[in-house]
SEDOZA-338763 format. One line per 2 residues: number of its first residue (from 1); for each residue x, z, y of N, C-alpha, C. Coordinates in steps of 0.001 Angstrom, whole numbers, plus 500000, padded with zeros to 6 digits. Example, Ala and Ser with C-alpha at 12.3 -4.5 7.8 and 13.67 -1.06 7.14 Angstrom:
BEGIN
1> 513190/507800/494310/512300/507800/495500/513200/507800/496700; 512850/507080/497750/513670/507140/498940/512900/507870/500030;
This chain:
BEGIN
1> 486825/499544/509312/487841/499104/510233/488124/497638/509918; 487638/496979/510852/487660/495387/510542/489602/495372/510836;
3> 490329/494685/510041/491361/493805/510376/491501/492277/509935; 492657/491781/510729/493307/490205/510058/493720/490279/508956;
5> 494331/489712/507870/494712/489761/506894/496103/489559/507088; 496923/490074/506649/498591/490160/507071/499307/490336/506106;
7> 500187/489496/505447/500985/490298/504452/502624/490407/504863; 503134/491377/504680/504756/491363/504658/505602/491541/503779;
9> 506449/491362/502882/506900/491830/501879/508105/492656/502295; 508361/493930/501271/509347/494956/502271/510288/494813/500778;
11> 511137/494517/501082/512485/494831/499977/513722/495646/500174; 514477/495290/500175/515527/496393/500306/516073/496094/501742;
13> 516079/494744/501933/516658/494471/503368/514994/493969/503876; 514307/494257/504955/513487/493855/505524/513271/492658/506122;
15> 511892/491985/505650/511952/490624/505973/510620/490969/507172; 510744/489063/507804/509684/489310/508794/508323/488867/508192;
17> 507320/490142/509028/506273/489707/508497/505244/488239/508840; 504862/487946/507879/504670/486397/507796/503067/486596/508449;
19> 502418/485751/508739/501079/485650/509509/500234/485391/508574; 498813/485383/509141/497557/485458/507958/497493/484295/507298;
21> 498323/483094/507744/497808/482234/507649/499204/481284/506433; 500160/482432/506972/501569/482444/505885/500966/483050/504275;
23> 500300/483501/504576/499418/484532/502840/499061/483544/502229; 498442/481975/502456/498569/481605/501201/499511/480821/500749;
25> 500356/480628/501361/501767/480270/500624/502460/481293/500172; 502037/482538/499736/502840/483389/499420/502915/483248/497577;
27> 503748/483605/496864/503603/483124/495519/503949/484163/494480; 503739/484120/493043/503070/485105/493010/504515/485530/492270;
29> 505608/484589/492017/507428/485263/491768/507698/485539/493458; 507306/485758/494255/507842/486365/495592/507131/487731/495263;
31> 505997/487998/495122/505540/489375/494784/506430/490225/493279; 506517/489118/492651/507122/489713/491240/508758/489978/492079;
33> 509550/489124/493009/510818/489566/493124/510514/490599/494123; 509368/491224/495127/509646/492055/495983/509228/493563/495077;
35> 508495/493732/493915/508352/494704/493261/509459/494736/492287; 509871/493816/492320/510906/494170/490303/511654/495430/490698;
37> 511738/496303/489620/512355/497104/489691/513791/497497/488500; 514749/497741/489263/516168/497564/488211/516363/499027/488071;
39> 517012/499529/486866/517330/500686/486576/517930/501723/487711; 518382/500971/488612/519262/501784/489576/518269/502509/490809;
41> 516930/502038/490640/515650/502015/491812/514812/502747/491349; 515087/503578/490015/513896/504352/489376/513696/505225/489804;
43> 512118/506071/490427/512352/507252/491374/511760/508265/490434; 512038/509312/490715/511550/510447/489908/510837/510987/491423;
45> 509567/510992/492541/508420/511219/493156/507931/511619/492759; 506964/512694/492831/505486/512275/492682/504582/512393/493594;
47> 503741/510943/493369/503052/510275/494804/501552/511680/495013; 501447/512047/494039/500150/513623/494402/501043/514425/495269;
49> 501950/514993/495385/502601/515808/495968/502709/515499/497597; 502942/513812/497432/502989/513281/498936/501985/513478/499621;
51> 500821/512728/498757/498999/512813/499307/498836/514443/499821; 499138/515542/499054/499223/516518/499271/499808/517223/500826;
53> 501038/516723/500877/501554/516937/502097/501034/515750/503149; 500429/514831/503229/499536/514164/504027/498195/514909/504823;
55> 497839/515768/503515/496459/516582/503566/496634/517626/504357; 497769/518368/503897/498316/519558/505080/498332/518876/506747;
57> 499195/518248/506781/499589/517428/508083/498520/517427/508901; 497607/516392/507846/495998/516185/508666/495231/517246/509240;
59> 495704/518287/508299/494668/519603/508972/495276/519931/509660; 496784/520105/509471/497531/521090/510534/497734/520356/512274;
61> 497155/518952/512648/497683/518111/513222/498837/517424/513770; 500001/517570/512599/501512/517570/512160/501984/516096/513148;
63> 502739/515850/513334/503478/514730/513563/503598/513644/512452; 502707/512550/512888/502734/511335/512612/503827/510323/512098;
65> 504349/510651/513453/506099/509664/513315/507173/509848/512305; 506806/511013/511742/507572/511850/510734/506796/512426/509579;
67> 505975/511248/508733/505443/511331/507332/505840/511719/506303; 505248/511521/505392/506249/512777/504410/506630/511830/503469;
69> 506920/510186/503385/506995/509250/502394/509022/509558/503074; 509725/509819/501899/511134/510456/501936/512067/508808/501765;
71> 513332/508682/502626/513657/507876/502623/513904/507025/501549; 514377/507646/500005/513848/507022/498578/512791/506496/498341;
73> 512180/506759/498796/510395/506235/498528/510385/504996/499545; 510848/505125/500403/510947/503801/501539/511833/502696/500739;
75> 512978/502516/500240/514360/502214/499342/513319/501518/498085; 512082/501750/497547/511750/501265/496407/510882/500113/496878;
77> 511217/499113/495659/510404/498008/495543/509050/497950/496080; 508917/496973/496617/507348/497194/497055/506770/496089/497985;
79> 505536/496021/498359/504935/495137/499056/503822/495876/499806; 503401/495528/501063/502597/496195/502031/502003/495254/502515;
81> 500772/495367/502740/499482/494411/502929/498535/495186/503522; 498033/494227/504862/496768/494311/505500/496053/493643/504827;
83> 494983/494724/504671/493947/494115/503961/492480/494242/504650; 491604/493262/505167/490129/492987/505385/489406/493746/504750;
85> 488821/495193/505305/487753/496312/504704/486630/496419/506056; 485394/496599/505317/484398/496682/506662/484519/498109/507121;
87> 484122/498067/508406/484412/498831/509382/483960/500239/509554; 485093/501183/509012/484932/502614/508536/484570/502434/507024;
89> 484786/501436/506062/484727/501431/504670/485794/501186/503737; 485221/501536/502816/486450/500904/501643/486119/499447/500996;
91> 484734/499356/501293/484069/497705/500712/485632/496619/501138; 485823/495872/499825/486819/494675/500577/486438/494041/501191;
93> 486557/492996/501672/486262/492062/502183/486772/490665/501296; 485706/489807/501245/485843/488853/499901/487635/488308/500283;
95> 487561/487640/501491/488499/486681/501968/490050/487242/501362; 490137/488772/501527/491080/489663/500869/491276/489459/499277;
97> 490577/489252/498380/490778/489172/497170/491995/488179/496474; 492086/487147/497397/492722/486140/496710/494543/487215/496978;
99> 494835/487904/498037/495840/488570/497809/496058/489723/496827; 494795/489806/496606/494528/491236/495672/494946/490220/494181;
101> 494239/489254/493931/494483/488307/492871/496473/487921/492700; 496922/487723/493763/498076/487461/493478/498727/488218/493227;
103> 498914/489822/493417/499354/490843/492952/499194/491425/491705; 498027/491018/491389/497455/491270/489798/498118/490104/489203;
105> 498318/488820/489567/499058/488204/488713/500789/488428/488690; 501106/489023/489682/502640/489292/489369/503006/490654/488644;
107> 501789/491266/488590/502017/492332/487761/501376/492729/486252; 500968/490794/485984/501059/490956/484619/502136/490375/484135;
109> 503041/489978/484742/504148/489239/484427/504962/490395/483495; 505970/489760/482592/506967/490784/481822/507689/491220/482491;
111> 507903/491055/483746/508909/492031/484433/508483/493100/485315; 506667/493020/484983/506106/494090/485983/505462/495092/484915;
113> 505426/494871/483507/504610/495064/482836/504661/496610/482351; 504227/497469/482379/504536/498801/482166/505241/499684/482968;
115> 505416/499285/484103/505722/499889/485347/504694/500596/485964; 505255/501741/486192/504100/502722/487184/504101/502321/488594;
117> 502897/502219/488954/502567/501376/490336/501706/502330/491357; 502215/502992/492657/501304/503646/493465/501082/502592/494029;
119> 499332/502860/494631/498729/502083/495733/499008/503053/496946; 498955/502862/497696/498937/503639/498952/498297/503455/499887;
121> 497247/503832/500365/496403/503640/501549/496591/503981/503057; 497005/503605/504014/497501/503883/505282/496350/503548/506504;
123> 495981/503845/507167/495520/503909/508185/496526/504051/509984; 495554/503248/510889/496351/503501/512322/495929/504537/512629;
125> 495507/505709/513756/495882/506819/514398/494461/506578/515101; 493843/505432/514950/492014/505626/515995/491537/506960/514640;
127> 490840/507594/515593/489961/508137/514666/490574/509715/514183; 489611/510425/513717/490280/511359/513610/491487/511724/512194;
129> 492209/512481/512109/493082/512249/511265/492927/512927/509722; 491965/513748/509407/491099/513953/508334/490321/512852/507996;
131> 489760/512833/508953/488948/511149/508482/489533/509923/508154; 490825/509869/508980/491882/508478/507995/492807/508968/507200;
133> 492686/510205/506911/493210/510541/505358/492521/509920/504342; 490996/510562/504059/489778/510152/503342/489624/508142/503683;
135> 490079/507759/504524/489700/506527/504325/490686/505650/503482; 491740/506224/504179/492929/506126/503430/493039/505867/501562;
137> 492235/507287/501341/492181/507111/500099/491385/506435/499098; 490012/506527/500247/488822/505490/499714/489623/503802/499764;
139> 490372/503542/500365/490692/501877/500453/491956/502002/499146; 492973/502872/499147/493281/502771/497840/493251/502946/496645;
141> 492416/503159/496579/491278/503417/494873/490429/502091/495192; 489925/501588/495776/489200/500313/496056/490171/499249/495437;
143> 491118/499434/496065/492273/498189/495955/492988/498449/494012; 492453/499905/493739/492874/500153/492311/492146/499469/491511;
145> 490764/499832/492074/489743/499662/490926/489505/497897/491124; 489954/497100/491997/490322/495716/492327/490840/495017/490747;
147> 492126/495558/491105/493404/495513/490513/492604/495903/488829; 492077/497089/489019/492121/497130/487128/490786/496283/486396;
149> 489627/496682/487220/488415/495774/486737/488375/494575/487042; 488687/494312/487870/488573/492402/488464/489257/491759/487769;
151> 490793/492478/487771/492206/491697/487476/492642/492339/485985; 491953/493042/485848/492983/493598/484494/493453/494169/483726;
153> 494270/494592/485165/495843/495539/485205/495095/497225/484512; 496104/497321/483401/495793/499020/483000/495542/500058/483650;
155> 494565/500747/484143/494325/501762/484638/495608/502903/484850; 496195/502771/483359/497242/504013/483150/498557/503674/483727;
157> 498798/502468/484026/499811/502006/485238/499785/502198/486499; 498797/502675/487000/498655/502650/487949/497822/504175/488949;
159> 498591/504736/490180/497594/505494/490704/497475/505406/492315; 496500/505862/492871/495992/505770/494213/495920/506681/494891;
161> 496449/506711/496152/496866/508232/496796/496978/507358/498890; 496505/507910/499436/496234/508008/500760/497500/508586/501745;
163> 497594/508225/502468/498388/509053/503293/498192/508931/504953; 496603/508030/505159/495874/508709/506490/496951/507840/507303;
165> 497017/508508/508864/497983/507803/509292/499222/508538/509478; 499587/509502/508563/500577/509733/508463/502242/509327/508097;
167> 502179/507826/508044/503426/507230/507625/503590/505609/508599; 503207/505882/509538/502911/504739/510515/503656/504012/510735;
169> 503771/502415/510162/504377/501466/510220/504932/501255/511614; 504352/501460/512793/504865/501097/513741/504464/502634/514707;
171> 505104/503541/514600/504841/504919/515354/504913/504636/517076; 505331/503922/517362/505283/503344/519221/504103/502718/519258;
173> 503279/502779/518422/501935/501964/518657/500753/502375/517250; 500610/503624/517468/499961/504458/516420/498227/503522/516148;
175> 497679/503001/517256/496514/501951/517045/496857/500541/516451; 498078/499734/516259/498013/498726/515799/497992/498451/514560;
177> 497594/497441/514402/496476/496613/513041/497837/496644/511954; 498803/496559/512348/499984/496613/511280/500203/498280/510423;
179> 499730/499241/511495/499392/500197/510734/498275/500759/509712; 497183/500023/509638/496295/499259/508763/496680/498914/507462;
181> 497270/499186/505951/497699/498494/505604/497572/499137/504102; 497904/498351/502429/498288/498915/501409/498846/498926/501097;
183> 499727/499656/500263/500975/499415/499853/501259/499303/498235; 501811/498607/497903/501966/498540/496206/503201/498852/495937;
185> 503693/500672/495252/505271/501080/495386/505262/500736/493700; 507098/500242/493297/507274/500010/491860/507985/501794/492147;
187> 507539/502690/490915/508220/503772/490710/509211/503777/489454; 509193/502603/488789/509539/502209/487613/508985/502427/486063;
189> 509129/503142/485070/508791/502888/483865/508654/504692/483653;
């Protein structure tokens, strides 16, 4: 699934998302302030359980508009990114890395450092919805194994879990490229 490259940062109050061309002015204490996570934001989730109820959904052909990511899980630190993957793959796309790079650098910072980090893989609604589960999950393990071999970052910080297009950024428009996207959640320590 070819997309633009898009980043938005989602914090507690929602900002607008900035254009492809806004990504490289993005810096890498704007990623460290949209993940930090303060004692009061620590979630007790667990992101298998979600993937899980994604998996049901997909088979059962459940409602979209109503994902199973629980309004706490929305409430946590985090950043969401379109990211450039070839079309029906998990391969990145080079041009994507340098955002993949800036995330790995805000999360070696001391204020990211030992924090448990889901990736989350999202998909739009083309296609069938078993199949953008699985892609789902193939692009966030891609974006893991980014993050830990390229960049670094500890394996044991971090896990990768899909959720297809079951959590659709923009549900009035289940095909658009904004629903495309990864997500990097802080769950805390």
């Amino acid at each position: 699934m070819m997309t633009r490259l898009l980043m938005a940062i989602a914090c507690a109050v929602a900002l607008p998302i900035a254009t492809a061309d806004a990504q490289t002015t993005l810096t890498r204490n704007q990623i460290v302030n949209s993940l930090y996570q303060t004692e009061g934001t620590v979630a007790r989730l667990d992101p298998i359980a979600l993937e899980r109820e994604a998996a049901v959904r997909a088979a059962s052909g459940g409602d979209n508009a109503t994902g199973p990511l629980s309004d706490n899980f929305r409430r946590l630190p985090q950043i969401s990114m379109e990211i450039n993957f070839d079309r029906g793959s998990a391969r990145i796309k080079p041009e994507s890395y340098h955002a993949v790079g800036l995330i790995a650098d805000a999360i070696h910072t001391p204020y990211l450092m030992g924090q448990r980090l889901v990736v989350v893989g999202h998909t739009d609604a083309t296609g069938g919805r078993e199949l953008n589960l699985r892609l789902s999950k193939e692009r966030a393990a891609s974006v893991m194994n980014a993050l830990t071999t390229t960049f670094n970052v500890p394996p044991s910080q971090m896990v990768a879990i899909g959720l297809g297009e079951e959590q659709l950024e923009d549900p009035g428009n289940p095909d658009a490229a904004i629903n495309r996207r990864v997500q990097i959640i802080n769950l805390g320590q």
